[in-house]
Backbone bond lengths (Angstrom), bond angles and torsions (degrees), N, CA, C in turn:
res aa  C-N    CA-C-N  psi(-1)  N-CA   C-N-CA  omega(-1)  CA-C   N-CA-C  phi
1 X - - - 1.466 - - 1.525 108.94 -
2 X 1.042 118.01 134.02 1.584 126.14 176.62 1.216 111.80 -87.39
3 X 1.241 118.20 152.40 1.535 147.53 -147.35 1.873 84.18 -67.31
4 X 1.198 124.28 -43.70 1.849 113.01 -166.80 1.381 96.67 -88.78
5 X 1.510 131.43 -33.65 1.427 113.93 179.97 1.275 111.67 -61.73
6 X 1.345 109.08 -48.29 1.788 109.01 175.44 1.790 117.66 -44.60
7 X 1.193 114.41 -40.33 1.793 134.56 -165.30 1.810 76.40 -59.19
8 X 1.447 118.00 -69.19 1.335 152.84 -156.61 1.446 105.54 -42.21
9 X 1.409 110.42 -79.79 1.577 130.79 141.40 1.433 110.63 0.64
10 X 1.312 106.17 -85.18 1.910 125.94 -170.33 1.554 96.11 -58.79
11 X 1.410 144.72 -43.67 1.293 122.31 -168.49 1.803 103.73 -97.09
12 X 0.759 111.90 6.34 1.368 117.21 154.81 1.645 125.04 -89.98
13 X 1.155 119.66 -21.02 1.210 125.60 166.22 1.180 126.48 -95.90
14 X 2.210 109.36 0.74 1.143 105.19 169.45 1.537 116.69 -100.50
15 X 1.584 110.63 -19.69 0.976 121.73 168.23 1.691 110.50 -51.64
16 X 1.554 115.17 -55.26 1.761 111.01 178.02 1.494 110.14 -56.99
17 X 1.077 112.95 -28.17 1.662 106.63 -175.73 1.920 102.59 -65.52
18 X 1.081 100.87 -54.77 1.304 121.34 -179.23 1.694 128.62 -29.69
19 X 1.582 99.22 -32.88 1.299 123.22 -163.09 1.938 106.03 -67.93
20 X 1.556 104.14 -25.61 1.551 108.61 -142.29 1.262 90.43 -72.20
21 X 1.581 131.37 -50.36 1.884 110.85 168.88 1.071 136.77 -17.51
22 X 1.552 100.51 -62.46 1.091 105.14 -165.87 2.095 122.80 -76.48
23 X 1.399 85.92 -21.32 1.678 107.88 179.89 1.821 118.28 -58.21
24 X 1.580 79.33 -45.99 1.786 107.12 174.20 1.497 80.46 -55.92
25 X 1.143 134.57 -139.40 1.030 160.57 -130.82 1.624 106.45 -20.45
26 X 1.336 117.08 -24.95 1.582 99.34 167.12 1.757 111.74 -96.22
27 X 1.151 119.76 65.73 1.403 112.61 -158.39 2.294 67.19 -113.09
28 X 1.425 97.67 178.38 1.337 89.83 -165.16 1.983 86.30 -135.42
29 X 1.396 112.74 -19.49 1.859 106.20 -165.47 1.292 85.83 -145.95
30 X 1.400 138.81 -34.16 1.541 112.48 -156.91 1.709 112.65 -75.04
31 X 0.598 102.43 -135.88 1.895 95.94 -160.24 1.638 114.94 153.28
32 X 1.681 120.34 113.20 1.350 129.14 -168.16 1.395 121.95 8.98
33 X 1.286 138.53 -88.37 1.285 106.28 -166.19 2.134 115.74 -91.73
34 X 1.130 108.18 21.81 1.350 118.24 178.65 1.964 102.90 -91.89
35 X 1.882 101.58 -22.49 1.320 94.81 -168.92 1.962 100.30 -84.47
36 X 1.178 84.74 -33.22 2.101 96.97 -175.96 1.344 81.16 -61.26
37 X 1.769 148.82 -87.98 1.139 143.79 -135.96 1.548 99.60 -38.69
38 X 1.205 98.61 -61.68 1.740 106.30 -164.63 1.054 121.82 -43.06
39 X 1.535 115.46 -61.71 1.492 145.08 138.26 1.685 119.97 3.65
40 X 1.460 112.55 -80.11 1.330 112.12 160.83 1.502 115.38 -55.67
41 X 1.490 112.33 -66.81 1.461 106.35 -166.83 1.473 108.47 -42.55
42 X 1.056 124.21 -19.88 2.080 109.80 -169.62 1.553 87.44 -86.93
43 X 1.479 115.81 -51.00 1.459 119.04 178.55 1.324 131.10 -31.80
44 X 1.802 114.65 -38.33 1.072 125.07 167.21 1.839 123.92 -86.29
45 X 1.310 108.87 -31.87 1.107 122.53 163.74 1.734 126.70 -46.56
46 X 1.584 100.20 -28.54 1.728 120.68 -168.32 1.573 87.06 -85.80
47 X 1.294 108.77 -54.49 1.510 125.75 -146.20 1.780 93.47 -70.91
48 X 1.093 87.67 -32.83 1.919 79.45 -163.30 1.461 108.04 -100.80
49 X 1.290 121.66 -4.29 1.639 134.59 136.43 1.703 114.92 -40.86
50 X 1.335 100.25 -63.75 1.592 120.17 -179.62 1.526 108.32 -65.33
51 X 1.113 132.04 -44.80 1.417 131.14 -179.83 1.812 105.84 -63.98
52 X 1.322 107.46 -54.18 1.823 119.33 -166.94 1.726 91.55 -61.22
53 X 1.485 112.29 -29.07 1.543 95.94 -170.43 1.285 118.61 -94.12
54 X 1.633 105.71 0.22 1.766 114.50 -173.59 1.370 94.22 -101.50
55 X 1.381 125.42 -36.26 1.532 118.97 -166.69 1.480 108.07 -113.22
56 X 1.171 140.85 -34.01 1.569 161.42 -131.76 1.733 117.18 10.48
57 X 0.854 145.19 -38.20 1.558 136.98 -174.74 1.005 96.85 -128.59
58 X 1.775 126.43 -20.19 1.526 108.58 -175.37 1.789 108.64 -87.51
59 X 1.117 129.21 2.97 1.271 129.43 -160.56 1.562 111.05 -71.71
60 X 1.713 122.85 -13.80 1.541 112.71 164.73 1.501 109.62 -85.67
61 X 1.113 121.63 -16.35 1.495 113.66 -175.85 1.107 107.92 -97.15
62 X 1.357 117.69 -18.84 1.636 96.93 162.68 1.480 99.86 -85.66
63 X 1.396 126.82 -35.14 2.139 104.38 173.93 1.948 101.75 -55.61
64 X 1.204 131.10 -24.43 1.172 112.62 -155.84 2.109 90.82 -91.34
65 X 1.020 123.11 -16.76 1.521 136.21 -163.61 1.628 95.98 -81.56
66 X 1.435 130.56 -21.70 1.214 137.45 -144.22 1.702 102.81 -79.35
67 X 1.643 98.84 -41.41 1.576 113.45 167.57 2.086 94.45 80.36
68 X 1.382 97.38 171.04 1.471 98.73 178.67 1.403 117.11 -50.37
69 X 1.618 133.02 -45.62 1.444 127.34 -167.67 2.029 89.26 -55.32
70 X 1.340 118.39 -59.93 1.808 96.61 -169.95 1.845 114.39 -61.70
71 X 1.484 117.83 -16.73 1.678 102.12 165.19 1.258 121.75 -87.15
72 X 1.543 112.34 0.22 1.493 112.49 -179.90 1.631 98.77 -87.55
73 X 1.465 111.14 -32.43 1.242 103.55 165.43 1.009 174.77 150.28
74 X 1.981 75.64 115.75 1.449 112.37 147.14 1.467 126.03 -75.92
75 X 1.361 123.64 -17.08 1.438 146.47 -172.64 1.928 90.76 -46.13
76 X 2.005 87.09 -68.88 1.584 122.62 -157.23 1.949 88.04 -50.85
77 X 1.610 125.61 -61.32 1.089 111.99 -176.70 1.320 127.99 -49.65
78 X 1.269 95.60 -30.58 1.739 91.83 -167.99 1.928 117.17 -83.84
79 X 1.522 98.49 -3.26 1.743 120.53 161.19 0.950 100.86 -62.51
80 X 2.052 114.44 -67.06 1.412 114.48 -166.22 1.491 117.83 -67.13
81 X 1.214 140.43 -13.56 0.988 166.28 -161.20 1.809 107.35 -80.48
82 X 1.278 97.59 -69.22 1.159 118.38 179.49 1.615 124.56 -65.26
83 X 1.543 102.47 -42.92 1.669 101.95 -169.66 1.317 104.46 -104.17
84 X 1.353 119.06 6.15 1.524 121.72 165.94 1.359 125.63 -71.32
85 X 1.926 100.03 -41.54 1.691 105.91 173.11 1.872 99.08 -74.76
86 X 1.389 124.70 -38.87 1.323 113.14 -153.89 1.655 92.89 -73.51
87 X 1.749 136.51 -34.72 0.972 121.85 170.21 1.884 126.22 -70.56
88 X 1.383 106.80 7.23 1.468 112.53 159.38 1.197 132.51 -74.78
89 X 2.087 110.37 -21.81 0.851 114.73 -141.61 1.903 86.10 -125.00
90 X 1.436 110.88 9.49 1.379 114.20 172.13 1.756 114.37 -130.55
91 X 0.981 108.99 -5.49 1.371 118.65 169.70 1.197 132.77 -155.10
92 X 1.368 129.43 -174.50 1.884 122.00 -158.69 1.521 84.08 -81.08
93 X 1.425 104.81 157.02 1.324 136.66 -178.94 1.865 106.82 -77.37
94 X 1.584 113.98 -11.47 1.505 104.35 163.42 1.128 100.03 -126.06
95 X 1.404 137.92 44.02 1.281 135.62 122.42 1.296 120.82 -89.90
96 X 1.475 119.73 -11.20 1.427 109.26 171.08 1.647 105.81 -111.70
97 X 1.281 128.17 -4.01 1.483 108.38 150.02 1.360 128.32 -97.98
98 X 1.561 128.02 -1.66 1.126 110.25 144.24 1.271 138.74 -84.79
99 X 1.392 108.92 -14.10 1.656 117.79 147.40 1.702 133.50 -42.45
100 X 1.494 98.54 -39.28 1.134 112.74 176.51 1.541 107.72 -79.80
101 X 1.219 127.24 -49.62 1.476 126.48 168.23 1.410 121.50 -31.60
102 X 1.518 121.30 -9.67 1.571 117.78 -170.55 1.645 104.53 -73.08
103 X 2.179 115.30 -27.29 1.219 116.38 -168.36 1.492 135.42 -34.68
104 X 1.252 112.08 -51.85 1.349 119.41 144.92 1.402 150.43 12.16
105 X 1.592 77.67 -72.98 1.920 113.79 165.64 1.216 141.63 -93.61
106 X 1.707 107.20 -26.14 1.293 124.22 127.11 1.485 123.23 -39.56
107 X 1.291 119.50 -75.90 1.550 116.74 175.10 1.196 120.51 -40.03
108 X 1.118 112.46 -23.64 1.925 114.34 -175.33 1.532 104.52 -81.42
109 X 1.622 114.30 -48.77 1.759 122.25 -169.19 1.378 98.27 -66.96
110 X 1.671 125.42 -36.85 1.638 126.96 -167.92 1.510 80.10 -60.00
111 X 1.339 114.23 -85.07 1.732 124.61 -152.87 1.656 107.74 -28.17
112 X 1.051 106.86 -14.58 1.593 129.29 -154.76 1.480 93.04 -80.57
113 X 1.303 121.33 -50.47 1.818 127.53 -146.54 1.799 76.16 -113.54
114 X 0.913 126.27 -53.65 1.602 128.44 -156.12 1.433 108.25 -76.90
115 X 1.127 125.93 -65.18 1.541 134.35 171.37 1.350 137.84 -68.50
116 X 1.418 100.64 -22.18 1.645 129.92 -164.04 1.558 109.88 49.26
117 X 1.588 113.01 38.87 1.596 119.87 147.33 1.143 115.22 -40.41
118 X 1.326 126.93 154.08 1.990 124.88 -178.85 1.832 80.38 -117.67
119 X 1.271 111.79 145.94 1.054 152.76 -175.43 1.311 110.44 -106.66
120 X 1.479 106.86 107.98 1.846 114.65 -178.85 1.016 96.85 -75.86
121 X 1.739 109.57 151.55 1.631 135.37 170.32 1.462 106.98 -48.36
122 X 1.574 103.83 -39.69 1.589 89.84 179.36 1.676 133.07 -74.81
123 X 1.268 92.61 -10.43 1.890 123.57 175.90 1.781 99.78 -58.29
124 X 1.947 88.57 -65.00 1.666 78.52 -173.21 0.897 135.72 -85.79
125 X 1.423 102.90 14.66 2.144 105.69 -179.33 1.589 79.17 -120.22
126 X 1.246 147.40 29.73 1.334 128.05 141.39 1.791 102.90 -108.78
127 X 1.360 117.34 -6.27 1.219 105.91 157.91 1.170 133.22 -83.76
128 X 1.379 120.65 -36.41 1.869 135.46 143.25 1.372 106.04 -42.58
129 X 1.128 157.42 -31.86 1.603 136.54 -160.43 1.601 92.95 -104.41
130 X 1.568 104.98 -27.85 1.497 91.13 -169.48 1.610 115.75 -86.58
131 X 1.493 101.25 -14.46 1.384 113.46 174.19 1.634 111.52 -74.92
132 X 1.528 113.46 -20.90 1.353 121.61 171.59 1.638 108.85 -68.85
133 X 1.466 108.06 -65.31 1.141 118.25 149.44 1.192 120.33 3.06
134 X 1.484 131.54 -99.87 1.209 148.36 178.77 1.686 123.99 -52.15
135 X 1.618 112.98 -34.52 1.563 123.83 146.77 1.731 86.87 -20.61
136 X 1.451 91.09 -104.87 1.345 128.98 -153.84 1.404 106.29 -16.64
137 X 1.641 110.50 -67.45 1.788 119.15 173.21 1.505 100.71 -39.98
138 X 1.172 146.71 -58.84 1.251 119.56 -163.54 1.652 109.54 -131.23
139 X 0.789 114.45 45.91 1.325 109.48 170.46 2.023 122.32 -109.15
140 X 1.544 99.87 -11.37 1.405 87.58 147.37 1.283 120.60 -117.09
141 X 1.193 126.24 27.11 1.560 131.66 172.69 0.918 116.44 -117.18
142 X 1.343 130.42 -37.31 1.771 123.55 162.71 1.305 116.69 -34.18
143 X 0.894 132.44 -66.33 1.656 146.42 178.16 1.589 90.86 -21.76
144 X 1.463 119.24 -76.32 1.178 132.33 -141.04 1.663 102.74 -71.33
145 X 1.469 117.81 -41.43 1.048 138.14 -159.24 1.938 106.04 -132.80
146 X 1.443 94.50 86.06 1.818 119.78 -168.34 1.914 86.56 -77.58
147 X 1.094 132.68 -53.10 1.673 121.03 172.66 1.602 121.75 -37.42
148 X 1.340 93.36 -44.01 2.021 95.71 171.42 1.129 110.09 -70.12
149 X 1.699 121.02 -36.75 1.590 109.05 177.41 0.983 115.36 -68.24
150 X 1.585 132.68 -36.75 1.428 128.57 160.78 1.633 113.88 -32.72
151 X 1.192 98.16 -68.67 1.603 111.84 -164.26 1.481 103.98 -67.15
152 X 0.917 147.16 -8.21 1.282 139.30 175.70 1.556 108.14 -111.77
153 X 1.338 133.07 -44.11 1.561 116.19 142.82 1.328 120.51 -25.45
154 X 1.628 132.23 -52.24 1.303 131.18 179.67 1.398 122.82 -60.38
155 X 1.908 114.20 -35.21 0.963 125.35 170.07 1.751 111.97 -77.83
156 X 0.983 115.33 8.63 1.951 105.36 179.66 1.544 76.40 -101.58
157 X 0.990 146.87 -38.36 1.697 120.30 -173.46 1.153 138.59 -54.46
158 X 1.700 101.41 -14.22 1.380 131.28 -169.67 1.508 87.92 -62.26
159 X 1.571 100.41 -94.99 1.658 113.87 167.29 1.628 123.40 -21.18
160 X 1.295 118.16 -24.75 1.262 123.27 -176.26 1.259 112.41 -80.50
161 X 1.600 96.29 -29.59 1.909 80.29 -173.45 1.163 109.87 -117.23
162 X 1.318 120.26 -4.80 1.961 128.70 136.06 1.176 111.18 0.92
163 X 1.858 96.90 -76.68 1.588 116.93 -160.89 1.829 89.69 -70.64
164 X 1.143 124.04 -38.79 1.269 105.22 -163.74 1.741 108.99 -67.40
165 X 1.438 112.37 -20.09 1.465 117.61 -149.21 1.650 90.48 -93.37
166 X 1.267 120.71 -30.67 1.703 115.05 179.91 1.359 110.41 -93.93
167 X 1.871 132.13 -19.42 1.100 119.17 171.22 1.316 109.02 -79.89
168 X 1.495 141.39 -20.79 1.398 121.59 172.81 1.384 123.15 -91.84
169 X 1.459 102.73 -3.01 1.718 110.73 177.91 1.995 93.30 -72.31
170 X 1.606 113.35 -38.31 1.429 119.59 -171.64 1.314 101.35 -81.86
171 X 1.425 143.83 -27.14 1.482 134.13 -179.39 1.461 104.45 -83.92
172 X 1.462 121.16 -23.63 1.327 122.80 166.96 1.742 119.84 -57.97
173 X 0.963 89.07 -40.17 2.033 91.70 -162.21 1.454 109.99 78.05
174 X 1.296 128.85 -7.64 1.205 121.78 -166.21 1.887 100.24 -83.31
175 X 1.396 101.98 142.43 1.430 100.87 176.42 1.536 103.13 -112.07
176 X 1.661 90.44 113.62 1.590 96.28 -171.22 1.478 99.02 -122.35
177 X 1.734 102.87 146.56 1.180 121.80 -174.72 1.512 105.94 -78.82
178 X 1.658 128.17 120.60 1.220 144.27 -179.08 1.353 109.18 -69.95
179 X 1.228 119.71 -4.64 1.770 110.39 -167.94 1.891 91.92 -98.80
180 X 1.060 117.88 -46.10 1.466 110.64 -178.26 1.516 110.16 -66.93
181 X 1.363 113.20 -38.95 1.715 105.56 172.80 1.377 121.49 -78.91
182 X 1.490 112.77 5.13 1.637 109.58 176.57 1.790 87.33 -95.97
183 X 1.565 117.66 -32.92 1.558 86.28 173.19 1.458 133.56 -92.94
184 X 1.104 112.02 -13.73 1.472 120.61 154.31 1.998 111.06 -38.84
185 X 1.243 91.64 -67.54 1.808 112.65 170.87 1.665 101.48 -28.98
186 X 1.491 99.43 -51.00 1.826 94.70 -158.79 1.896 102.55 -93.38
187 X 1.334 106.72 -7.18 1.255 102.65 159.97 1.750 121.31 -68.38
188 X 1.081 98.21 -48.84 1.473 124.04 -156.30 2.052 91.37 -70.33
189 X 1.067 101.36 -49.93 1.825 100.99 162.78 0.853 122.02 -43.02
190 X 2.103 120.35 -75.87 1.275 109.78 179.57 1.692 127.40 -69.22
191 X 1.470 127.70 -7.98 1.397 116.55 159.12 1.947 100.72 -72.07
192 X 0.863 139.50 -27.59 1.588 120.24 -163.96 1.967 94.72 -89.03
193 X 1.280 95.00 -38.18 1.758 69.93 171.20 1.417 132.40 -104.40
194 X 1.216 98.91 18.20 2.096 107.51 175.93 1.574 96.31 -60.69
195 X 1.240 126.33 -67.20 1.177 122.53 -171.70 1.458 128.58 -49.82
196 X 1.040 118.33 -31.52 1.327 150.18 165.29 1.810 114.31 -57.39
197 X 1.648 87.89 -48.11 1.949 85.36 -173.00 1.939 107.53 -97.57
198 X 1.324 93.62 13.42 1.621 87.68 -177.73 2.043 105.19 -98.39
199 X 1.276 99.73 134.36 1.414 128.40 18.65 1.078 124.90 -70.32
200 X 1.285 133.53 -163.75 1.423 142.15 157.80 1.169 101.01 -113.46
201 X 1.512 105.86 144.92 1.559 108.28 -168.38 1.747 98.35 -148.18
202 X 1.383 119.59 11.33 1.359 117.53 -176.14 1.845 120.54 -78.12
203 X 0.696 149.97 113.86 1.674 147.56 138.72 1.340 112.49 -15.76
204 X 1.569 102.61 157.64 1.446 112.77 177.66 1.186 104.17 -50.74
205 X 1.607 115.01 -62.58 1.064 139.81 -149.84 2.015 92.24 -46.07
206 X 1.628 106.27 -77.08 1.436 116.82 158.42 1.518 104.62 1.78
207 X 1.743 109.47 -93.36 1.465 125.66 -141.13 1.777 89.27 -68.42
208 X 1.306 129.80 -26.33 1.186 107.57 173.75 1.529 128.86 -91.12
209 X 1.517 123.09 -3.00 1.108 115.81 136.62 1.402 130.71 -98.06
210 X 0.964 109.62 34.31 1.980 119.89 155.49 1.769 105.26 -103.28
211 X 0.711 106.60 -11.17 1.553 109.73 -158.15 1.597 101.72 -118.26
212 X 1.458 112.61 -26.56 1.652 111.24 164.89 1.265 111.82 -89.71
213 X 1.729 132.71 7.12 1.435 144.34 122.44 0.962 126.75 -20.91
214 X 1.901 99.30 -100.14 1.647 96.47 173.66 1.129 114.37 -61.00
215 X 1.292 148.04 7.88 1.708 125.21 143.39 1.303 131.80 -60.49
216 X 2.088 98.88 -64.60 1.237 97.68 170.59 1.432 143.19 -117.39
217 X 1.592 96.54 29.35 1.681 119.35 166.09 0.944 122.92 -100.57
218 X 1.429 110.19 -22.92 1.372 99.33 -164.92 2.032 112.76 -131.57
219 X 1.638 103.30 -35.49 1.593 124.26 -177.80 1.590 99.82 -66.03
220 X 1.398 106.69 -70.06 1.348 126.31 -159.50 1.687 108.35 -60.60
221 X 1.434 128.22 -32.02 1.003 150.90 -145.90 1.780 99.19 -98.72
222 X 1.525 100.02 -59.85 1.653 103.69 -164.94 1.466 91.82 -64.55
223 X 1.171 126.56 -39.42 1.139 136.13 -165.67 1.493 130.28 -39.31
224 X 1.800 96.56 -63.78 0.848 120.95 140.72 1.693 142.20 -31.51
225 X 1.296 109.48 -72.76 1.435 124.84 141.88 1.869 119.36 1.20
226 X 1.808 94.04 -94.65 1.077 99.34 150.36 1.420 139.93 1.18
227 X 1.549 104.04 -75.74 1.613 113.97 -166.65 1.801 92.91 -94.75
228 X 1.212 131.37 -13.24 1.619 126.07 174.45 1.579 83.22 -69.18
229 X 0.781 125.41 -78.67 1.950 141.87 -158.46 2.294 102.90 -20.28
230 X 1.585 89.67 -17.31 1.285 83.70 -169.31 2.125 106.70 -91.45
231 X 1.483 97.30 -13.17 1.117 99.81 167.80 1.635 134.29 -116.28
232 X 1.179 88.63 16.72 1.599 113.37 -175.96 1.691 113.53 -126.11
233 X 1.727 98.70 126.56 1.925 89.53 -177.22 1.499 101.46 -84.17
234 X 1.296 110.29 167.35 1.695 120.92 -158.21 1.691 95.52 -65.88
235 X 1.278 119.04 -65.87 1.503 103.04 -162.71 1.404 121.42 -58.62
236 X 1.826 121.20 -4.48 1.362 137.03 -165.61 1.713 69.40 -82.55
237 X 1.441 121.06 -102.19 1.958 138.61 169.07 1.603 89.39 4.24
238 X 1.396 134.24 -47.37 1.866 109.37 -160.08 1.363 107.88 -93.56
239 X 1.859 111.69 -24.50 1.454 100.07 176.03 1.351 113.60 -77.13
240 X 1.487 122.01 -42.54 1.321 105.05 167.32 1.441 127.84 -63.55
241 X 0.837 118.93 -0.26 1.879 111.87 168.80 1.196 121.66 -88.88
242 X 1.294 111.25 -13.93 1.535 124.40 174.80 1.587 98.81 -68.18
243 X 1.014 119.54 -28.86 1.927 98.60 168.95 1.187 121.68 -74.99
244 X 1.387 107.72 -9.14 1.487 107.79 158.59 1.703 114.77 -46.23
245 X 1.239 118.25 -34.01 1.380 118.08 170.17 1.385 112.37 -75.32
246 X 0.932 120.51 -50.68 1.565 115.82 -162.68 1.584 93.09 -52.28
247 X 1.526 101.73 -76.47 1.826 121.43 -167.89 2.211 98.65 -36.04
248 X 1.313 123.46 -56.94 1.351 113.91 -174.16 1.749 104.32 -70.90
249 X 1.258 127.84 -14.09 1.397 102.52 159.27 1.253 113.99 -92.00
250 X 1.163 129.83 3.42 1.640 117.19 -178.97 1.496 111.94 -106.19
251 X 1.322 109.64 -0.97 1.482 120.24 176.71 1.277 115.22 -109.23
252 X 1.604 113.40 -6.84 1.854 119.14 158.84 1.339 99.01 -93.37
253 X 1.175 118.02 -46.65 1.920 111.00 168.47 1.714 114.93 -31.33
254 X 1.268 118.32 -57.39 1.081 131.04 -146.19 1.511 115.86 -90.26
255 X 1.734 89.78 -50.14 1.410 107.46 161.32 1.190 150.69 -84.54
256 X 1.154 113.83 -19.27 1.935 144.81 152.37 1.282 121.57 -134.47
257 X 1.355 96.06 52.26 1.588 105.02 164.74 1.802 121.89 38.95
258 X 1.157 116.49 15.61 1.046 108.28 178.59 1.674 137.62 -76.04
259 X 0.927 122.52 78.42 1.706 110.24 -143.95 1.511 69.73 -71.44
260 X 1.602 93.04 176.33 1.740 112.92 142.58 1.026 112.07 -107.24
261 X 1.736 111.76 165.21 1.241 134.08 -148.98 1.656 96.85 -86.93
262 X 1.345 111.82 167.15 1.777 110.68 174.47 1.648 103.48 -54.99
263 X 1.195 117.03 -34.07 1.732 118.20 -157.08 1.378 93.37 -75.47
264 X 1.409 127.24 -38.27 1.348 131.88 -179.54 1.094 126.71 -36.83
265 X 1.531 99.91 -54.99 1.465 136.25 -176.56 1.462 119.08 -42.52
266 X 1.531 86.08 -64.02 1.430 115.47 -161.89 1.362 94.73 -64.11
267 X 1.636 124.81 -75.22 1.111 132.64 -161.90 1.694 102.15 -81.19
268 X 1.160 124.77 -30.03 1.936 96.50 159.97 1.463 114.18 -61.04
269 X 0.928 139.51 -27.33 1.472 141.04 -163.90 1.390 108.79 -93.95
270 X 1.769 110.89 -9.77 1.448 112.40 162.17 1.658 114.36 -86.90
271 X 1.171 102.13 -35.43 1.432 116.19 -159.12 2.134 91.96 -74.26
272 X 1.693 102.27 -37.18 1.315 103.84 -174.01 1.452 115.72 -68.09
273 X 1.075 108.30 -54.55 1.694 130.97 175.08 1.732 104.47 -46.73
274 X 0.895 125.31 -41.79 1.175 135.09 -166.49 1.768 104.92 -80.38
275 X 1.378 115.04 -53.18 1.228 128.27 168.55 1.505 120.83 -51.75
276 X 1.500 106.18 -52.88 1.540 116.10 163.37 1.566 127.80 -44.36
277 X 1.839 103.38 -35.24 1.469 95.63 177.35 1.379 118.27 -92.93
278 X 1.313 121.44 -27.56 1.170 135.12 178.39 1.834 110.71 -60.56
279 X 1.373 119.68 -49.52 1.399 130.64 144.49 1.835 105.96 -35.82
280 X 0.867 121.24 -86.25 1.234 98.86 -162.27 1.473 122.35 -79.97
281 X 1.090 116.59 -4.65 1.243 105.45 167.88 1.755 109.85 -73.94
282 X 1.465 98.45 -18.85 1.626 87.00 -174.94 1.630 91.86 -77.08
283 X 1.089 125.82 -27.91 1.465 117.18 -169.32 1.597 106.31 -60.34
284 X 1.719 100.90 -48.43 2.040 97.06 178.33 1.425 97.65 -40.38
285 X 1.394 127.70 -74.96 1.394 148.85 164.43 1.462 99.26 10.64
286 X 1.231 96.22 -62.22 2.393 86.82 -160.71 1.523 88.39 -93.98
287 X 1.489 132.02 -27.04 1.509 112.31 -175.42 1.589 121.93 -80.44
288 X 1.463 112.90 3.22 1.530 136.76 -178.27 2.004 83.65 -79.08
């Protein structure tokens, strides 16, 4: 793959990621953990279609070959998995992707205590501005509105177990294939929240846009991802995913009216701006 199909590739897979805000919001009966169930289950359903047809009989021995670093995580996906739809379904859709955008910076401070990675100057004053950043977005609206603090607590776990899910794949050494632990991940979701979302109370209408998700938000996409990752260096892969934010707030804007608030603005566009340079400067960084 050449260096522009790959570029090409990656903003196409940020655009599918992008979609799930705005999708949520026309759901018509489902409701927090009935929307994650659905969500994974199609997710795993795609995924384990795609695995039986890439490998066919060998596909448990390579899940059983994976060793603890691939169940640790799949564990971490099936968190992110899970508290990403339930924080869709309690707060604005760009409070939980610029929430989620902190991963990054997380991953750098973990590697920090866990690995004894050294942490560039520019790391930690893009972790200070973005932590200012994020103050700002909710610190006079939480108060008022205790559901966003929910929902955006749910959404820092996302990021939380990010950093946890790439620093132990790196303290491992083990080189584990991400496509079997993203479906393990989306198994391991929809059994922890079936119980949780029953009854079931979703519509066709519902289960078929939860289910045209995990196809094409989430299966089709990582997937992809994945196999770009082999022609793309990481900080090139983090700046472009950061439009994953822009594109999912402008498609709840557009599509369910959701503007964001001035505080949003201000402080996503700190937290973004800030992320953007720190990204590419690490990119000059590895192309020097």
């Amino acid at each position: 793959m050449s260096h522009g199909r790959a570029v090409a590739a990656m903003l196409l897979v940020t655009l599918m990621w992008s979609i799930a805000g705005v999708v949520t919001r026309q759901l018509e009966a489902a409701r927090s953990f009935e929307v994650t169930f659905w969500r994974s289950l199609a997710t795993f359903v795609a995924l384990g279609g795609y695995y039986a047809w890439a490998h066919g009989r060998s596909t448990f021995a390579l899940l059983r070959t994976g060793g603890r670093a691939l169940w640790l995580s799949s564990a971490m996906w099936g968190v992110m998995f899970t508290c990403f739809m339930v924080a869709l379904t309690l707060t604005t859709v760009a409070n939980v992707l610029i929430t989620m955008s902190l991963a990054p910076l997380l991953t750098a401070l973990l590697a920090r205590f866990t690995l004894g990675h050294p942490v560039a100057r520019r790391t930690w004053a893009a972790i200070v501005l973005a932590g200012c950043g994020i103050a700002y977005m909710y610190g006079s609206g939480l108060s008022a509105e205790p559901r966003h603090l929910i929902g955006t607590l749910v959404a820092l776990a996302v990021p939380v177990a990010s950093a946890i899910n790439w620093n132990t794949l790196q303290r491992s050494g083990a080189q584990v294939d991400l496509v079997p632990a993203l479906l393990l991940g989306s198994l391991i979701s929809a059994l922890v929240t079936l119980p949780l979302a029953v009854p079931l109370q979703a519509s066709v209408h519902d289960v078929g846009l939860l289910a045209m998700l995990g196809l094409l938000q989430l299966a089709v996409p990582c997937v992809l991802a994945v196999r770009v990752a082999r022609w793309l260096p990481a900080p090139e892969m983090s700046l472009l995913a950061l439009l994953e934010i822009v594109f999912g707030i402008a498609w709840a804007w557009l599509g369910a009216g959701e503007a964001p608030s001035q505080a949003v603005i201000v402080g996503g566009s700190l937290v973004l701006g800030t992320l953007f340079v720190n990204a590419g400067w690490g990119l000059r960084e590895s192309r020097a």
